[in-house]
N, C-alpha and C positions, 0 to 999 in steps of 0.2 A: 771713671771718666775716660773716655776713647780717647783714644795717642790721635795728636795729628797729620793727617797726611805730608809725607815730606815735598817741602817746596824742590820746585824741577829746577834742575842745574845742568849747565853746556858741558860736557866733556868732550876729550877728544876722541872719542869712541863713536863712528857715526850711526853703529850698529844700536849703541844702547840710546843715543839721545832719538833715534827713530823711532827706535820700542816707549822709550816715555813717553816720546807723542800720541801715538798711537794706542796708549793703556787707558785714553779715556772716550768716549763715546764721543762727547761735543768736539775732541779734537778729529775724529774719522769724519763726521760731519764737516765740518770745515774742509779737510783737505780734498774731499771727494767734492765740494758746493766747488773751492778755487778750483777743481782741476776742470768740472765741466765750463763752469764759464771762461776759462781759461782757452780751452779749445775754442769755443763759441768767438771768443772774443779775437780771436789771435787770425781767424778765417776771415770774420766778417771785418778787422783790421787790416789786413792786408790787402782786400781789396780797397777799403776807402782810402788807403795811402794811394795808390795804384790810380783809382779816379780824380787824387787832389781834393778829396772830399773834408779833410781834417778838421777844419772851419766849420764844416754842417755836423760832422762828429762832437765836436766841441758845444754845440748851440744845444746840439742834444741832451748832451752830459748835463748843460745847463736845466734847462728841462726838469731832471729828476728834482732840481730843490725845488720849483714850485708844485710837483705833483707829492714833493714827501710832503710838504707843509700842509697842502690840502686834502691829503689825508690822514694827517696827525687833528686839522680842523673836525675832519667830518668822524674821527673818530674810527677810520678803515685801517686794516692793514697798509705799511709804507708802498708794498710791491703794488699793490693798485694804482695807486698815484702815481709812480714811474713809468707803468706802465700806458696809462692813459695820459698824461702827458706828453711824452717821449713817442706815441704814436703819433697822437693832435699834433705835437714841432715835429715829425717829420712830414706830415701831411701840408701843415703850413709852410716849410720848406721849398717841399715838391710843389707847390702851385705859386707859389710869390717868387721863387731866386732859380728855377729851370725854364722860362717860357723860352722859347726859339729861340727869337732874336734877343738875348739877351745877353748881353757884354758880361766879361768877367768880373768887372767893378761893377755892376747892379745887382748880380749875384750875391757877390759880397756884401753889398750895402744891404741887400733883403735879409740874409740871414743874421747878419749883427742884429735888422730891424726886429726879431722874432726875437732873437737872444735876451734884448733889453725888454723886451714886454714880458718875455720870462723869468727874468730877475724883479722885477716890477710886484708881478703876480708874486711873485713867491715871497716877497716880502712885507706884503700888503696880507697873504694868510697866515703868516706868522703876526702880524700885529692884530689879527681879528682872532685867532686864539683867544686870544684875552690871559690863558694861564700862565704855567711854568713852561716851556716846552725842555724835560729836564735831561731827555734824550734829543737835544739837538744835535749835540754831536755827531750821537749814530748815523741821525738823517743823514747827517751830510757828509760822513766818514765809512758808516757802514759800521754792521758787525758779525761779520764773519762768526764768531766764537759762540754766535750765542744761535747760531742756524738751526731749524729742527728737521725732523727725518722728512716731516712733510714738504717742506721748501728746498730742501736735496731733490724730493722726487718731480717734485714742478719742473726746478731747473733743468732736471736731465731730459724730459718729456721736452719743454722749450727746446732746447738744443737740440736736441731728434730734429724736432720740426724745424728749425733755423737753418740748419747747416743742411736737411733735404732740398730744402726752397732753395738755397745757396746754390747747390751740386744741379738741381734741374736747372737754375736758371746762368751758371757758370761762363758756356761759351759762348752766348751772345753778350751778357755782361760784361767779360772781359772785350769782345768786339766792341764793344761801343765805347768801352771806358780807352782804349787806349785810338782808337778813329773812329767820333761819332758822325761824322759828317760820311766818310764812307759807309759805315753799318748802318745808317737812317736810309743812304744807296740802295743797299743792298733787302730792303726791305725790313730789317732788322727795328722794332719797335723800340725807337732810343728813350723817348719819355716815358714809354710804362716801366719801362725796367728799371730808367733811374728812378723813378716814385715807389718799384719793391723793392729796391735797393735799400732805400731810404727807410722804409718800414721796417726792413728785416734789420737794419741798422740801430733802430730806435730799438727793436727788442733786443739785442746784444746791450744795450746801453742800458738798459732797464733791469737786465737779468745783473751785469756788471756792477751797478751801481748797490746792488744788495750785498757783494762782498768788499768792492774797494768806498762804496761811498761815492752820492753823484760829483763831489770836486775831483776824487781821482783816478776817474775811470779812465782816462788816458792812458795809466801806466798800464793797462793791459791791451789796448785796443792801438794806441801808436808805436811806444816805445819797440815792442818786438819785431813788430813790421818793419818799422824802420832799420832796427838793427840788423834783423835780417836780408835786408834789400841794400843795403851797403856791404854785406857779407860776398854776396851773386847777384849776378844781373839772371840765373835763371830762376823762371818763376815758379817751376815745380820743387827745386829745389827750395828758395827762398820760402816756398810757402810751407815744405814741411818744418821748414828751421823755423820759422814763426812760430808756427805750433809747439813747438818744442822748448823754443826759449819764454814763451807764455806759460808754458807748464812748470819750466823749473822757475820763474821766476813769483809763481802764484805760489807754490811750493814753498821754496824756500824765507818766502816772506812768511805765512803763517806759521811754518815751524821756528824760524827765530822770534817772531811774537809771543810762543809758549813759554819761552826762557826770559822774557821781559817786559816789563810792566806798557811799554809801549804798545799804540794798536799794528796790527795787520795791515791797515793798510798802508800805513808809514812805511812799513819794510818791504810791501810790494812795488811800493813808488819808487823808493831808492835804490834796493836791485834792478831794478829794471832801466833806471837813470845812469846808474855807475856802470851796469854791460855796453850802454848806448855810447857814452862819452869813450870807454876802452877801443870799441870799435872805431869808432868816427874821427879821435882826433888823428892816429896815427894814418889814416888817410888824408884829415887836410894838411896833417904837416908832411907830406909825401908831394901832395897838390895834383891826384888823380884825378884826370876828366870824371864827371858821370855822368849818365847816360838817363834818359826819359824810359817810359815802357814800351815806344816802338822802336828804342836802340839807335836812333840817330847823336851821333857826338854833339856836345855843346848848346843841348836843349836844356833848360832850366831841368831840375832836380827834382821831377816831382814824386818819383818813388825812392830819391836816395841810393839808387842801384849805381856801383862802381863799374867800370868799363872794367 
């Protein structure tokens, strides 16, 4: 009878507990799935912080549970249904909660209004299932661990394309997101770019949602932005520290997951909660002004950025 494999154990050697991780195939899969989307997410993060988009991020996120349900119904792959959902709410978004004239509370009221018709749907195809749904969990938590080499190479191919469309469409985006009424001025196309915005947003969210799960896709798409952007008010800076704290914190969640029966994405959410909270309080117990993205004192906080 074959010996069996010994269960993995944390030591304080960081050198050997990296080598255990790495001694098995599904765990390189995973690290290599967290690190792409991690980048993906931590770019297309920090811009939605930057626009006050949070809200329309969040609807999104929503999003993936009725498109997991509906293709756990129709018997597809989950990444279909995130994908086609999380496209359809950002498109619904872009046309109901951006028209011109439209106030920031009617905004808000449109996007809750998509939100709840997406919880709606998504609860109405889990009850027309009719079966077990015995991987609900995953839907809605993700599982990273169980990734295959196919849906590593999606991913990366996604994020090629994600973070291109991003880099080409960068400095009118940023234009408009920090003075749209100027950049719509200057000829600068303010609506088409927030509705690729929104697109390119929905696929970060769709790609995301297949390693943290659609309820916790935040922890990659807000948490480092945020922390980063209370770090520096610069944005080249703040955005490679995004990147960087998305990476370690994608990281170091699913290598503590190896060592514990807990999922992945539990410990993605929590690192990434525990650096935020480290960062932030010792600012508000300090009581630094901060500053908006076009650097005038005493503007609401909507990237977080400390003077």
């Amino acid at each position: 009878m074959p010996a069996e494999a010994p269960a993995p154990y944390l030591s304080w050697n960081p050198v050997s507990d990296v080598s255990q991780i790495l001694e098995y195939h599904f765990m390189v899969n995973a690290m290599l799935a967290s690190g792409i989307v991690a980048v993906m997410a931590g770019l297309i993060g920090w811009m939605m912080v930057v626009r006050r988009q949070t809200f329309a991020g969040h609807t999104l996120a929503m999003m993936a549970f009725p498109g997991a349900a509906a293709a756990a119904l129709l018997a597809v792959p989950a990444a279909w249904g995130y994908f086609a959902f999380c496209g359809g709410g950002a498109l619904a978004i872009g046309r109901f909660a951006h028209g011109e004239q439209r106030s920031w509370r009617q905004e808000s009221a449109s996007i809750g209004a998509v939100q709840a018709a997406a919880l709606a749907a998504g609860f109405l195809f889990v009850s027309l299932y009719g079966g077990v749904l015995g991987d609900l969990e995953t839907l809605l938590f993700g599982s990273i661990l169980g990734i295959s080499d196919r849906q590593v190479l999606v991913l990366a191919l996604l994020a090629v394309v994600v973070i291109a469309l991003l880099a080409g469409m960068a400095r009118p985006l940023l234009f408009s997101s920090v003075d749209p009424q100027v950049a719509g001025a200057r000829g600068v196309p303010v609506g088409r770019i927030a509705l690729a915005f929104l697109l390119l947003l929905g696929a970060a969210v769709a790609a995301t949602s297949q390693v943290t799960g659609p309820l916790l896709v935040f922890a990659l798409l807000v948490m480092p932005a945020a922390t980063a952007q209370a770090i520096t008010p610069r944005p080249a800076l703040s955005l490679a520290l995004t990147v960087l704290l998305a990476l370690g914190v994608a990281w170091l969640g699913v290598g503590i997951s190896y060592f514990s029966p807990y999922p992945a994405s539990f410990f993605i959410a929590t690192v990434a909660f525990t650096i935020y909270v480290l960062v932030r309080v010792p600012a508000a117990m300090t009581g630094r002004r901060v500053r908006g993205p076009s650097g005038h004192a005493g503007e609401p906080a909507p990237t977080g950025v400390i003077a």
